[in-house]
C-alpha positions as CSV (number, residue, x, y, z in Angstrom):
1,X,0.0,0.0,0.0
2,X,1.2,3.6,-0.7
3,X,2.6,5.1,2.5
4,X,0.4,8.1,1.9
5,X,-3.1,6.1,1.3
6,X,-4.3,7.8,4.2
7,X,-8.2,8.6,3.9
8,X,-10.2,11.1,5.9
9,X,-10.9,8.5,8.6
10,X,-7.5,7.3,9.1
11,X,-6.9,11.0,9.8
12,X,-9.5,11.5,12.3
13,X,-7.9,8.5,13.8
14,X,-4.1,9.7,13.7
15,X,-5.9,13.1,15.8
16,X,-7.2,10.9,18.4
17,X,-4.5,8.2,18.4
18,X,-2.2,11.8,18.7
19,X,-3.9,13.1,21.4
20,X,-3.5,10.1,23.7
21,X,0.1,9.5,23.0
22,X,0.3,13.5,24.0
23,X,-1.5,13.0,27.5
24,X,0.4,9.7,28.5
25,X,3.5,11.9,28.0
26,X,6.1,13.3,26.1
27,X,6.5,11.9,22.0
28,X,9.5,10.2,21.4
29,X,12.2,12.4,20.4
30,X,14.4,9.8,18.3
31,X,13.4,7.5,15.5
32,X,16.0,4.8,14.2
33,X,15.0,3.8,10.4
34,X,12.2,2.1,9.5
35,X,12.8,-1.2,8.0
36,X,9.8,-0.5,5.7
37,X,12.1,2.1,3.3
38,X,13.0,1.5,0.0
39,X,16.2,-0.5,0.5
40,X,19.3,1.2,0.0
41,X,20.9,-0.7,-1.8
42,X,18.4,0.2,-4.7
43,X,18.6,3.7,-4.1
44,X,18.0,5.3,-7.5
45,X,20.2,8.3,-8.7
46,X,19.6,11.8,-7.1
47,X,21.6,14.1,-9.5
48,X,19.2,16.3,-10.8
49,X,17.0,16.2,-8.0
50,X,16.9,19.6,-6.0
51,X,16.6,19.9,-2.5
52,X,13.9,22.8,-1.7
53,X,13.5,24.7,1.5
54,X,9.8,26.6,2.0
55,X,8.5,28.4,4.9
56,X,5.1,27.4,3.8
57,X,3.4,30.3,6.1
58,X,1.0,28.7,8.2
59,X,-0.2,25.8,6.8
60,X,-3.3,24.6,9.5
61,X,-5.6,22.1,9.4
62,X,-8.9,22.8,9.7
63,X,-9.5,21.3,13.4
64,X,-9.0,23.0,16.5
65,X,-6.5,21.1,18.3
66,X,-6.8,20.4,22.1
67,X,-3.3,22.3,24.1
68,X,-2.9,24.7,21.1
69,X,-3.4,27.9,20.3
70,X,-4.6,27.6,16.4
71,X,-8.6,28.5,17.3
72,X,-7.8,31.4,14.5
73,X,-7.1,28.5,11.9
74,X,-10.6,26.7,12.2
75,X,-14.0,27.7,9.7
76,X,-15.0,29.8,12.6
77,X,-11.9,31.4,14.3
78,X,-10.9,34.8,12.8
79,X,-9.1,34.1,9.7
80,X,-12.2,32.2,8.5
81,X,-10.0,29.4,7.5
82,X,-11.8,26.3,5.6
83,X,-11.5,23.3,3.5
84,X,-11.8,25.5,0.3
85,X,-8.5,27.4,1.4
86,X,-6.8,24.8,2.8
87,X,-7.3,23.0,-0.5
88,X,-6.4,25.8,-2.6
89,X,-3.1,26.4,-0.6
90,X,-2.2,23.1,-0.7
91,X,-2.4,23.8,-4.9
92,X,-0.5,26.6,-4.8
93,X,2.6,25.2,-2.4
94,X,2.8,22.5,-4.6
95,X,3.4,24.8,-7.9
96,X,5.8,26.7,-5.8
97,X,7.8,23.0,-4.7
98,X,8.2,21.6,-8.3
99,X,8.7,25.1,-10.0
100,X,13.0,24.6,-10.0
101,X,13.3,22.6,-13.3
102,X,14.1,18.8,-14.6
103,X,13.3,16.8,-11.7
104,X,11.2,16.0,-8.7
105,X,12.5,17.5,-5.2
106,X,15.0,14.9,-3.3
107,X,13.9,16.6,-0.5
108,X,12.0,19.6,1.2
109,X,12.6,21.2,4.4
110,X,9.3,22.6,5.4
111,X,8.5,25.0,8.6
112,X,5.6,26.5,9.8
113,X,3.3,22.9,9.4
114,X,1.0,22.4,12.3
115,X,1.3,18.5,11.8
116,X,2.1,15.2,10.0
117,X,-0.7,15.1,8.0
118,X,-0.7,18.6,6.6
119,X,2.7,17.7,5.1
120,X,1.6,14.2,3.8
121,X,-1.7,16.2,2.4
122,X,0.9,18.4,0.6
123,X,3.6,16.0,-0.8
124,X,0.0,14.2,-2.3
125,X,-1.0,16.9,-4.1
126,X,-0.5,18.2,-7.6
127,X,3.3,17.3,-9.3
128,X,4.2,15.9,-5.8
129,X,2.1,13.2,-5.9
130,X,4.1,11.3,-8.6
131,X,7.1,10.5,-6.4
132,X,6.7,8.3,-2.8
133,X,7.9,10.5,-0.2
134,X,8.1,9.7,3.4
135,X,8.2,12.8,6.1
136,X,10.5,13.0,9.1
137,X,8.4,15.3,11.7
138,X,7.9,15.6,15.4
139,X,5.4,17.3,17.3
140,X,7.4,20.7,18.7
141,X,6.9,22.4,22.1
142,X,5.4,25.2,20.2
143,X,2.6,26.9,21.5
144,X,0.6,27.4,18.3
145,X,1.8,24.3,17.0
146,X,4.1,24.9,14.0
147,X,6.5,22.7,13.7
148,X,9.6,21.9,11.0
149,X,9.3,18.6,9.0
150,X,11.4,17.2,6.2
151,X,9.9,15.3,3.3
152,X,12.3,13.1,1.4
153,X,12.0,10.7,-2.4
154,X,12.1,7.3,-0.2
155,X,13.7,5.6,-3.6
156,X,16.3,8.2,-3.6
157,X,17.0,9.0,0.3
158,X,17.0,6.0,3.0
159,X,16.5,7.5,6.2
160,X,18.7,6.4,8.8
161,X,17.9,8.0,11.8
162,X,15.5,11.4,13.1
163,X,15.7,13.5,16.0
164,X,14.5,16.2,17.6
165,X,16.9,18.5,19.3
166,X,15.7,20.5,21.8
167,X,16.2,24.3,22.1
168,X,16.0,25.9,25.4
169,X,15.0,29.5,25.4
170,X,13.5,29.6,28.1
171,X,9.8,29.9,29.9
172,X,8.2,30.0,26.4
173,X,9.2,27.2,24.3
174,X,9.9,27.6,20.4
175,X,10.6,24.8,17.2
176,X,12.9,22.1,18.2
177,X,15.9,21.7,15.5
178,X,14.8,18.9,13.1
179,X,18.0,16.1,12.1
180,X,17.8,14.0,9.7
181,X,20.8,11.4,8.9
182,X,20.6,9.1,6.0
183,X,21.7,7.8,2.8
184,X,22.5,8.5,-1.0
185,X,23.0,6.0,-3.7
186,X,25.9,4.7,-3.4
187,X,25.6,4.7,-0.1
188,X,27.1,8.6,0.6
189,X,26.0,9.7,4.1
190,X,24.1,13.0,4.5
191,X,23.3,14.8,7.6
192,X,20.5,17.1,7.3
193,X,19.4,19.6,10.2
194,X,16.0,21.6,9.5
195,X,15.4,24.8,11.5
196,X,12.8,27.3,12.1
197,X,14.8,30.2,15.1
198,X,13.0,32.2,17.6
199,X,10.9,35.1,15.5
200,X,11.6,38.9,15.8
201,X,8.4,39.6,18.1
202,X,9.2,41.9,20.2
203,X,12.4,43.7,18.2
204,X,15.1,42.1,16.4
205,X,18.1,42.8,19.3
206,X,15.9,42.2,22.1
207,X,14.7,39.3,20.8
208,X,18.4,38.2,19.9
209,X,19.5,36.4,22.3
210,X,16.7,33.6,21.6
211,X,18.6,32.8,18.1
212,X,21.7,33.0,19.6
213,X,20.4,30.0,21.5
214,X,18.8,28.0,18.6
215,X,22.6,28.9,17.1
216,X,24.7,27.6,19.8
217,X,22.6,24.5,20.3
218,X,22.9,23.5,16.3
219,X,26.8,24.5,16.6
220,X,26.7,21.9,19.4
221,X,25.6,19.4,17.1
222,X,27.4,20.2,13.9
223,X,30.7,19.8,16.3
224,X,29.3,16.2,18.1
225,X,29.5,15.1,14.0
226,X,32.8,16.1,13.4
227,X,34.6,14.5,16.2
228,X,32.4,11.1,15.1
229,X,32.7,11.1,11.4
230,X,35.8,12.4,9.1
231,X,35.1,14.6,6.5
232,X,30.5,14.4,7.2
233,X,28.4,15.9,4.5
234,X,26.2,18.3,6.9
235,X,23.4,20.4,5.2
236,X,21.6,22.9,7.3
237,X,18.6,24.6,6.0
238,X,15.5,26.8,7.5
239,X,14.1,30.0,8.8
240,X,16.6,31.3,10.5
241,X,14.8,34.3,11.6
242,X,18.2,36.7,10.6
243,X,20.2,37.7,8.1
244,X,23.4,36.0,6.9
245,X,25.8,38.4,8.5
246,X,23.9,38.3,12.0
247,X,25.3,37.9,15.3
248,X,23.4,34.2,15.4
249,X,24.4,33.1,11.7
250,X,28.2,34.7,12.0
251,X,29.4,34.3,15.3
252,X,27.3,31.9,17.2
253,X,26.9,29.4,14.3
254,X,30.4,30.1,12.6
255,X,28.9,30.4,8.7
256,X,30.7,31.6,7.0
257,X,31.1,33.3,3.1
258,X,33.0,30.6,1.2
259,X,36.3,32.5,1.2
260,X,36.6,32.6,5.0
261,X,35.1,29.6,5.8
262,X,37.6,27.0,7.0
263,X,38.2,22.9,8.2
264,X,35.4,21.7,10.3
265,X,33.5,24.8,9.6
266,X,30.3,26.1,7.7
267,X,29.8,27.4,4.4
268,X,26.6,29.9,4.0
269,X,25.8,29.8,0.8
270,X,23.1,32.9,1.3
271,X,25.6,35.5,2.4
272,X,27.1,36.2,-1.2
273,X,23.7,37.0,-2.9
274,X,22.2,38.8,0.0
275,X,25.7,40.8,0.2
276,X,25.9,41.3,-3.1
277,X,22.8,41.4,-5.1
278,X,20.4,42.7,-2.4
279,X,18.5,39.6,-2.5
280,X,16.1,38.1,0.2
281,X,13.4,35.6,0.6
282,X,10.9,38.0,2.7
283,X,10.1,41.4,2.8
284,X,9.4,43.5,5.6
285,X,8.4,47.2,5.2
286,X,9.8,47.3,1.7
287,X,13.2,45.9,2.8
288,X,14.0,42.4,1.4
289,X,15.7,39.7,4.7
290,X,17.7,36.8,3.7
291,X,16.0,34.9,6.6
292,X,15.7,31.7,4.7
293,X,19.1,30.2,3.8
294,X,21.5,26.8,3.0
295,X,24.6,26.4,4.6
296,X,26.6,23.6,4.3
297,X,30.0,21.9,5.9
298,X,33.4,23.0,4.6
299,X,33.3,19.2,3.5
300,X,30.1,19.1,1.9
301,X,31.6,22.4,0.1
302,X,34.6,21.1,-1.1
303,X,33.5,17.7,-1.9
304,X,35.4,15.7,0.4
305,X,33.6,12.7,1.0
306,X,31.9,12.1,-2.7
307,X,29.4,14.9,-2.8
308,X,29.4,18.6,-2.6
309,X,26.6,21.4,-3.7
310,X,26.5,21.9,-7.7
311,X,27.9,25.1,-8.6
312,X,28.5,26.1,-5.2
313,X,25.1,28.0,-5.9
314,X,21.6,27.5,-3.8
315,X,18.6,29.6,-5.8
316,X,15.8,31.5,-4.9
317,X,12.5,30.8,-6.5
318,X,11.5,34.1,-7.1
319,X,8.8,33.8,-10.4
320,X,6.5,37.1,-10.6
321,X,3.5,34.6,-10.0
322,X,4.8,34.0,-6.5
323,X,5.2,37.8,-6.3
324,X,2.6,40.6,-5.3
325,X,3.7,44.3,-7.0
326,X,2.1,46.8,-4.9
327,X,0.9,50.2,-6.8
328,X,3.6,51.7,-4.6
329,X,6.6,49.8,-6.3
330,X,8.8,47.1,-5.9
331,X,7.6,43.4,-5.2
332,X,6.8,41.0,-1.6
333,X,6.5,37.7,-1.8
334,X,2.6,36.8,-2.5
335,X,1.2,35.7,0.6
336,X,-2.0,34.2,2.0
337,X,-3.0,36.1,4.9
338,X,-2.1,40.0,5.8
339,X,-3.3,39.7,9.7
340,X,-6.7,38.5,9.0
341,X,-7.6,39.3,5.7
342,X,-7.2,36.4,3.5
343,X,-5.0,37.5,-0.1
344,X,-5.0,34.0,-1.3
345,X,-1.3,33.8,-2.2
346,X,1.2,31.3,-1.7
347,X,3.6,32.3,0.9
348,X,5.1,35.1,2.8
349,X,8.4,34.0,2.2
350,X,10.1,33.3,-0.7
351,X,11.2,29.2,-1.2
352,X,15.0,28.3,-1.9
353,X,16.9,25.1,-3.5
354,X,19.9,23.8,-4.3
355,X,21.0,20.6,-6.5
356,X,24.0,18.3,-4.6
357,X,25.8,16.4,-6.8
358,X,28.6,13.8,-6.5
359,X,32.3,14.4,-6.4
């Protein structure tokens, strides 16, 4: 049976099974591989394949869900949010996915998904629905309930291991750090860490201190991999919630531009375009932010261990039809919801890919 054969009723099941698993206690935080994946030693090839990263803005289910605070996302909260728009969303995040040409995604690094079934709804519909993809997610502290998820091509990706790593800011919690570890054809090991940092509420310095957390705790883990494994291919995508060149991204992270990147270090591949070009993936009072960004290991970057980034280039997919031009001038990314009035767009961010390739 096709892992995503799931019906309306099996949903209403996964709610309540959900529910129950989240009042016995905490979910379980790591996942070994599942013995059900398309075996890796018939991994089929990946070149060609881009890996996409989407802040999807808000993508709810219907349902109000017990512990939450998503009443606004239900047919009679305040955003009026129904099936209708759900579906239509779900249309127009999938045109947005498969937009980079050639080939079906390899993988995509979503955030802002309240659950597993919104992504599995998504990777069903439209172009997506021709490959078999399988979703790493956990349910995050969050109190509205966003969460990070990554969907990969099960006959191109064997998932080795998931795990969600906890990021303590404090009294109010935010996403946990999504990592992924798997496999390539021909076996190449890939770790892969999804991210959605503490937002700007409340000013960008003040609220500071909160990424600085989310950067440290990821810098803990890219380090834990490279006293384990020589030479690991580390991707890290997501929402970082700052620029390329802030405190978080620079200092507490350690990415680096590609010149002054060094061994055991990380590569941003967002800071020359947003240096250089002026380009971003959201817009905020007429100024374009490079919040959304790829970076990568100095190994992954120069290729050291059979596979490195194509071009040393990530993209951003940035099609007028995922644009809105205001009369005013200049463009924002074409988003669904401005407070509570519904626009019917796509996103308020912009998505982003890359294509890895081996060396």
């Amino acid at each position: 049976m096709n892992y995503f054969s799931i019906t309306s009723l099996s949903l209403f099941f996964y709610v309540l099974i959900a529910s129950a698993c989240s009042a016995q206690g905490e979910n379980k935080k790591v996942i070994q591989s599942d013995s059900s994946l398309y075996p890796h030693e018939l991994l089929l090839d990946f070149e060609g394949h881009p890996v996409v990263f989407y802040n999807v803005e808000n993508l709810f289910d219907t349902l109000d869900a017990p512990g939450k605070n998503d009443v606004e996302f239900t047919p009679d909260g305040k955003k009026g949010w129904n099936t209708e728009r759900y579906n239509d969303k779900l249309e127009k995040l999938a045109e947005v996915i498969t937009f980079p040409p050639n080939h079906q995604p390899l993988m995509v690094g979503l955030c802002e998904v309240e659950t597993l079934p919104v992504v599995v709804d998504l990777m069903q519909t439209g172009k997506l629905a021709a490959s078999t993809y399988r979703v790493a997610h956990f349910d995050s502290p969050d109190s509205r309930g966003i969460d990070v998820a990554l969907a990969y091509d099960s006959q191109r990706f064997y998932m080795l291991h998931q795990e969600a790593v906890f990021v303590d800011i404090g009294p109010r919690p935010t996403r946990d750090i999504l990592y992924v570890k798997g496999l390539l054809k021909d076996s190449i090991e890939l770790h892969v860490f999804v991210n959605h940092w503490p937002s700007r509420i409340g000013g960008v310095e003040r609220s500071e201190v909160k990424r600085v957390a989310a950067a440290k705790r990821l810098r803990h883990k890219v380090d834990s991999l490279n006293k384990v494994h020589e030479h690991p291919n580390i991707l890290i995508m997501g929402d970082f919630n700052d620029n390329p060149d802030d405190i978080s991204i620079d200092r507490a992270l350690g990415a680096k531009a590609p010149a002054n990147a060094k061994t055991n270090g990380l590569v941003n591949l967002s800071r020359g375009p947003y240096k250089k070009e002026g380009a971003g993936t959201y817009n905020y009072k007429g100024n374009w932010d490079m919040l959304d960004q790829f970076i990568v290991s100095f190994d992954l970057w120069m290729g050291h261990n059979g596979l490195w980034v194509k071009d040393g280039k990530k993209y951003i997919i940035d099609d007028d039809r995922f644009l809105y031009f205001p009369n005013s001038g200049g463009s924002t990314p074409n988003k669904t919801y401005g407070g509570n009035n519904y626009y019917g767009g796509y996103s308020d961010h912009l998505a982003i890919y890359l294509y890895l390739e081996r060396h």
